[in-house]
VOLO-426654 format. One record per residue (C-alpha): residue in one letter; chain; x, z negated, y. Coordinates in Angstrom, 3 decimals, padded with zeros to 6 digits. Layout:
VOLO-426654
   rest   kette       east         up      north
      A       A          X          Z          Y
...
***
This chain:
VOLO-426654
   rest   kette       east         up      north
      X       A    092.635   -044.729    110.245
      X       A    088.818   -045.926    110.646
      X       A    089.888   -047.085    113.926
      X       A    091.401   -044.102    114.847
      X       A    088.424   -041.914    113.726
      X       A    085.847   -044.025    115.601
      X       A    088.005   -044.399    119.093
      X       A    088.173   -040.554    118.893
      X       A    084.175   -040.683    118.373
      X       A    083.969   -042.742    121.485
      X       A    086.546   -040.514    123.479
      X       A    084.502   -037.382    122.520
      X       A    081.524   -038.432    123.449
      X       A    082.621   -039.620    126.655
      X       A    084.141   -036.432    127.919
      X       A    080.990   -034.617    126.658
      X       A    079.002   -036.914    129.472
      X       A    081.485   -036.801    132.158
      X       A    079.751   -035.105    134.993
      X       A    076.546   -034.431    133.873
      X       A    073.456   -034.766    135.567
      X       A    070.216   -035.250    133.948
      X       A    067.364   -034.729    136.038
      X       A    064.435   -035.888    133.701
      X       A    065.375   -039.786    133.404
      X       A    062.275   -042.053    132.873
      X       A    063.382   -046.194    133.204
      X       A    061.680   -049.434    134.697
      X       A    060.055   -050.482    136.686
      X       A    057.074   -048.757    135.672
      X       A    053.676   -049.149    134.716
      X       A    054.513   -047.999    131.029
      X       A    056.840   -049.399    128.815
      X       A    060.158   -048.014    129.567
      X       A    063.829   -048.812    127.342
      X       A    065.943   -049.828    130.249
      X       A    065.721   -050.165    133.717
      X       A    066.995   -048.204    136.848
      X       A    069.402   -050.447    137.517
      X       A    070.772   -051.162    134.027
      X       A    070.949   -046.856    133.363
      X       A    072.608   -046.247    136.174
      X       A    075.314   -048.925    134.934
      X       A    075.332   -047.084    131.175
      X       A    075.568   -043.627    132.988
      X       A    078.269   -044.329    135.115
      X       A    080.503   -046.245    132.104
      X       A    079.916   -043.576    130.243
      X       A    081.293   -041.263    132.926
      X       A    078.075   -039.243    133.988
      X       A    077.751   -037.600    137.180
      X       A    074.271   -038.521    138.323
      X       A    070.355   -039.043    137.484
      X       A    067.053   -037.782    138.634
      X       A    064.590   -040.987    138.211
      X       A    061.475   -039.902    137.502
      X       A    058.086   -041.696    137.433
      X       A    054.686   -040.279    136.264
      X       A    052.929   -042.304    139.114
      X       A    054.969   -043.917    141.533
      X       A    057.531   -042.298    144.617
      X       A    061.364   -042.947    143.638
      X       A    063.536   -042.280    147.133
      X       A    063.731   -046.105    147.581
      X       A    064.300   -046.980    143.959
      X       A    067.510   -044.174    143.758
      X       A    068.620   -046.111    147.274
      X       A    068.489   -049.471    145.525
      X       A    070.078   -047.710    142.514
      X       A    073.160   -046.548    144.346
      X       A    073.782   -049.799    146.818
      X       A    073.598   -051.873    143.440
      X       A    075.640   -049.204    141.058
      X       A    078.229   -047.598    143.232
      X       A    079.569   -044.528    142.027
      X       A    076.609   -042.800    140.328
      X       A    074.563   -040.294    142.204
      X       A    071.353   -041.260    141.771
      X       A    067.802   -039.146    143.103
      X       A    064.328   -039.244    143.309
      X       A    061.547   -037.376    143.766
      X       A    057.655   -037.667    143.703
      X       A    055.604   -036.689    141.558
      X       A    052.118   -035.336    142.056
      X       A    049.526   -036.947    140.310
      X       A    046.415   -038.917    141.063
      X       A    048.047   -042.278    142.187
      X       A    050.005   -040.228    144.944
      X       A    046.725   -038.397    146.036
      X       A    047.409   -035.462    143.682
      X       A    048.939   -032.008    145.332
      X       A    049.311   -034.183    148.515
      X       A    051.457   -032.726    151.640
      X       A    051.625   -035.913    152.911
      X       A    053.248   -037.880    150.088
      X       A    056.189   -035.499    150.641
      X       A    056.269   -035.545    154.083
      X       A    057.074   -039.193    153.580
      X       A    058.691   -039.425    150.888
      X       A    061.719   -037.518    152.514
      X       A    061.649   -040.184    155.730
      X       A    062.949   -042.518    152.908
      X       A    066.592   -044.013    154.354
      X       A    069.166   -042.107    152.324
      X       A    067.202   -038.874    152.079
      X       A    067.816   -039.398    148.053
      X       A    064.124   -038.148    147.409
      X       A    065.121   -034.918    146.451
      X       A    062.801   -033.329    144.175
      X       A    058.935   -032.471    143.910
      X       A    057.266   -031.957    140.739
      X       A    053.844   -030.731    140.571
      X       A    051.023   -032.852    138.993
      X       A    051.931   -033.796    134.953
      X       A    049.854   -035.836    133.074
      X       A    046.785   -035.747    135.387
      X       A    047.626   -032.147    135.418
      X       A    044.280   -029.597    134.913
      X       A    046.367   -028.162    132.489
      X       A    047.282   -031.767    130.396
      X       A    044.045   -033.166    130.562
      X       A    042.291   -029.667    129.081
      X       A    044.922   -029.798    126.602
      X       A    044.467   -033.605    125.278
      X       A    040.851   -033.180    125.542
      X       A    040.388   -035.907    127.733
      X       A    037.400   -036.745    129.527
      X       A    038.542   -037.712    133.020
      X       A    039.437   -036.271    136.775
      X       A    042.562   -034.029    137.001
      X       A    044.907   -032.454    139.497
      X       A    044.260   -028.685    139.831
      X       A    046.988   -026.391    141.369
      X       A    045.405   -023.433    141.086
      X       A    041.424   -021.656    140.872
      X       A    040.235   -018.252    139.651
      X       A    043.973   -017.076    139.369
      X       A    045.389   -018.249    142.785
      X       A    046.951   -021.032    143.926
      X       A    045.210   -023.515    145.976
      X       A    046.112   -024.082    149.854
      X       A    047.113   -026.962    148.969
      X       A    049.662   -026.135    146.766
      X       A    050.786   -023.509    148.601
      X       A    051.680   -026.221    151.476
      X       A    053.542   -028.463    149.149
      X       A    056.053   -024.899    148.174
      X       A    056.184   -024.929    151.555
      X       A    057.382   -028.297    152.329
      X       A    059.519   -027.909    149.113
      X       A    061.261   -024.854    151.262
      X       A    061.419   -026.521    154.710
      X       A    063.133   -029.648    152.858
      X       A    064.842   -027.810    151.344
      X       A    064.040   -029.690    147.593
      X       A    064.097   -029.407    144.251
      X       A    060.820   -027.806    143.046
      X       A    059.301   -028.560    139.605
      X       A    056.248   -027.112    138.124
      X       A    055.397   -029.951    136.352
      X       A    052.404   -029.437    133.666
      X       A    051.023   -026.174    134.504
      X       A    050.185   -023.934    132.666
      X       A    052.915   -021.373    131.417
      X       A    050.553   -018.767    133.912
      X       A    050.256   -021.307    136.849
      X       A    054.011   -021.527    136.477
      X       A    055.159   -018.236    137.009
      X       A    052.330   -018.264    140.135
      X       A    054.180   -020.906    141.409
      X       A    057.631   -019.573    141.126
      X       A    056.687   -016.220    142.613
      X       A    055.105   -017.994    145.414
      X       A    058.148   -020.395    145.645
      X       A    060.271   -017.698    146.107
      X       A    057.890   -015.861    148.588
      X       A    058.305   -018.690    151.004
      X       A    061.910   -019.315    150.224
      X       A    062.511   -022.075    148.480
      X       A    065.783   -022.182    147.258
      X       A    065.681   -024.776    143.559
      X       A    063.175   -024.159    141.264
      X       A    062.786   -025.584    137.854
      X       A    060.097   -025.176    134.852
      X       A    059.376   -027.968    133.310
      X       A    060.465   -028.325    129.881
      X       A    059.319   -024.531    129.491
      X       A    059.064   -024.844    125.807
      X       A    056.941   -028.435    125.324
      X       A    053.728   -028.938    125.638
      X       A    051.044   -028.417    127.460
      X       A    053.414   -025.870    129.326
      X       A    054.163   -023.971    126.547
      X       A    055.727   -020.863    127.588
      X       A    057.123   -017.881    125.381
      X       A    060.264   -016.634    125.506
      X       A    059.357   -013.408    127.562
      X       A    057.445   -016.169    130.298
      X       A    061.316   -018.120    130.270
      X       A    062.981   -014.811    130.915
      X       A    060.305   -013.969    133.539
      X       A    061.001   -016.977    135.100
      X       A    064.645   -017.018    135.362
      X       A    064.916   -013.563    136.348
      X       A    062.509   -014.454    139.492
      X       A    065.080   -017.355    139.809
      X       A    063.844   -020.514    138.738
      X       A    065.812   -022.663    136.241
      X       A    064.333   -023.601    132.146
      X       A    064.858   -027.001    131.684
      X       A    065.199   -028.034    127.693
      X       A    064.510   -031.619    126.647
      X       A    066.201   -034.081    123.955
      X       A    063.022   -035.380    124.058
      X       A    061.057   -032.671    122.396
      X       A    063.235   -032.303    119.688
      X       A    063.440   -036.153    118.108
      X       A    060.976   -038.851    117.053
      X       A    057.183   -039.043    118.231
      X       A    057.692   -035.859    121.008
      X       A    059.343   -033.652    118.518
      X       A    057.814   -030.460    118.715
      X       A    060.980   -027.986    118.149
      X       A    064.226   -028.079    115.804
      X       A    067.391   -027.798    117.696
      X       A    067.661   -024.443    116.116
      X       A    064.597   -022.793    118.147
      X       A    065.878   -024.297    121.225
      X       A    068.860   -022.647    120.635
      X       A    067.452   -019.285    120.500
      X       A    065.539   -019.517    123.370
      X       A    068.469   -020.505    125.151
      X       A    070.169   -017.437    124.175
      X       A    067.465   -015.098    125.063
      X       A    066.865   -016.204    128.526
      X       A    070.651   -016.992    129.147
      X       A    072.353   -020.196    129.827
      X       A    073.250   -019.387    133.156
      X       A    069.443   -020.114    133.833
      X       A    068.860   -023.195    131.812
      X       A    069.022   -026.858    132.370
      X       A    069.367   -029.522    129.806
      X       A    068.387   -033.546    130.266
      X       A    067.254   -036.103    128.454
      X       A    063.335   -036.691    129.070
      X       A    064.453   -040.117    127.478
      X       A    063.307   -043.945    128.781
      X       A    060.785   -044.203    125.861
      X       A    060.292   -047.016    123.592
      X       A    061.704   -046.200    120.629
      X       A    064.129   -043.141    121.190
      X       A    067.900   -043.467    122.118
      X       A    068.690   -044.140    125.593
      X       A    069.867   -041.509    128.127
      X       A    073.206   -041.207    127.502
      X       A    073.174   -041.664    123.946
      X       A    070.120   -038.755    123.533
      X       A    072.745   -036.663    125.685
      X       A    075.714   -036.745    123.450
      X       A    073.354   -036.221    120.435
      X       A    071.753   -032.769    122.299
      X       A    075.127   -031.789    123.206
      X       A    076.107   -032.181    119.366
      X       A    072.973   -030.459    117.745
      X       A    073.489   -027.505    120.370
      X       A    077.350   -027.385    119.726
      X       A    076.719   -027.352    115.693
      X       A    073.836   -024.355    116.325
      X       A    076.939   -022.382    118.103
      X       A    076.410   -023.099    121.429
      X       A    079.688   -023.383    122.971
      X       A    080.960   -025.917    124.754
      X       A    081.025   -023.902    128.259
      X       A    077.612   -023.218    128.294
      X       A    076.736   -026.499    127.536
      X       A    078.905   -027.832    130.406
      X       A    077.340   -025.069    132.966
      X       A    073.594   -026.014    131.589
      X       A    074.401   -030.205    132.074
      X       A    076.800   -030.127    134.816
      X       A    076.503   -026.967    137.156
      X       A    073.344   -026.309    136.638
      X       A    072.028   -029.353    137.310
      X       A    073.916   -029.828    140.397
      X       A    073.087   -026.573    142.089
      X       A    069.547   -027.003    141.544
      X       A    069.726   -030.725    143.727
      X       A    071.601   -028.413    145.897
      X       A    075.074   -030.416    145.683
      X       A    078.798   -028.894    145.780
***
């Protein structure tokens, strides 16, 4: 009977994961501890039946680390993106226009600056240089040329750490110039912040919420599954995005954090459909995949 119970467990859990995409995945190599590496996630996604992962990496370009990913782990769809912070030359042009050179053309997605963010540094009162996307209420040229690129490449635009404000600047600008996948970044979380009006505002001009495990469990909690759960409601799942945020020391890995959202959201009332459309469709439409 325990047998039974537990290979029901495992057969649960698995169907829950097959096909999802997360697009927040932190792993090694990188120049903070991480849990696992690319390689070794990719191998736990794909047993686990998962669709595909966005590797992301505070400080370093990951197009060539997704290409090493997939000739290595077969079978998972694996992406990359850069992200723009100091080490990349901040709200650079130029580390995109590389970037999508990359052989594969997996660098798919552009997130603007995060922890050397304006925004993050104000907020963790830290005395060093930031990454500014925006001045006296308008974007920088700068910025605006990266949305641009973002449209011409037609890739996956993030808004990183700004501020709740600079977001919605960005999204109406991103739209403006066409492109076509937008995503907040974990709207809710800190330093971003935003309120449930700013989500809606931002979905209704088209841009996707993403909601992390991550803010939710050990040292990042900041939310109970319960207020997620609302929000989701109020700006509609049809406009939301869950992933993981996992790789950290400490916290479950990817697929494991997964199952356990999935679980908390299903238990709050969340049904199962909306969880599938918010982890699988979602997901996949905003990488622009079929």
């Amino acid at each position: 009977m325990k047998f039974t119970v537990l290979l029901f467990a495992a057969l649960s859990a698995f169907a829950q994961l097959n096909g999802v995409i997360d697009i927040h995945a932190h792993s090694g190599p990188d120049s903070v501890p991480r849990s696992i590496d690319a390689i070794d996630l990719a191998k736990l996604a794909k047993a686990r039946g998962m669709r595909g992962l966005v590797l992301k990496n505070h400080y370093e370009p990951t197009a060539s680390l997704a290409y090493i990913v997939r000739k290595e782990v077969p079978g998972i769809e694996a992406f990359g993106g850069v992200d723009l912070n100091r080490s990349v030359g901040g709200v650079n042009p130029a580390a995109i226009e590389r970037m999508v050179l990359v052989k594969g053309g997996y660098g798919r997605v552009v997130w603007l600056p995060t922890f050397d963010a304006e925004n993050q540094v104000k907020f963790s009162r830290e005395s060093r240089p930031w990454v500014p996307v925006s001045r006296n209420g308008e974007l920088l040229p700068e910025t605006k040329q990266v949305i641009a690129l973002a449209a011409k490449h037609h890739l996956m635009l993030e808004t990183g750490h700004s501020s709740a404000t600079e977001g919605l600047m960005i999204i109406r600008e991103a739209r403006r110039q066409g492109v076509e996948h937008i995503v907040v970044t974990h709207g809710m979380l800190a330093p971003v912040g935003m309120t449930i009006p700013q989500m809606k505002e931002a979905a209704a001009a088209g841009a996707y919420i993403e909601f992390v495990y991550n803010g939710v469990i050990g040292k990042g909690k900041e939310f109970e599954m319960r207020d997620y759960v609302n929000a989701i409601r109020e700006v509609g799942a049809k406009s939301c995005i869950l992933s993981s945020d996992m790789g950290q020391v400490g916290n479950p890995l990817h697929p494991d954090g997964l199952a356990a959202f999935f679980a908390g959201l299903l238990k709050e009332g969340i049904p199962q459909k909306d969880i599938d459309l918010m982890s699988k469709t979602n997901p996949a439409t905003a990488l622009g995949l079929k």
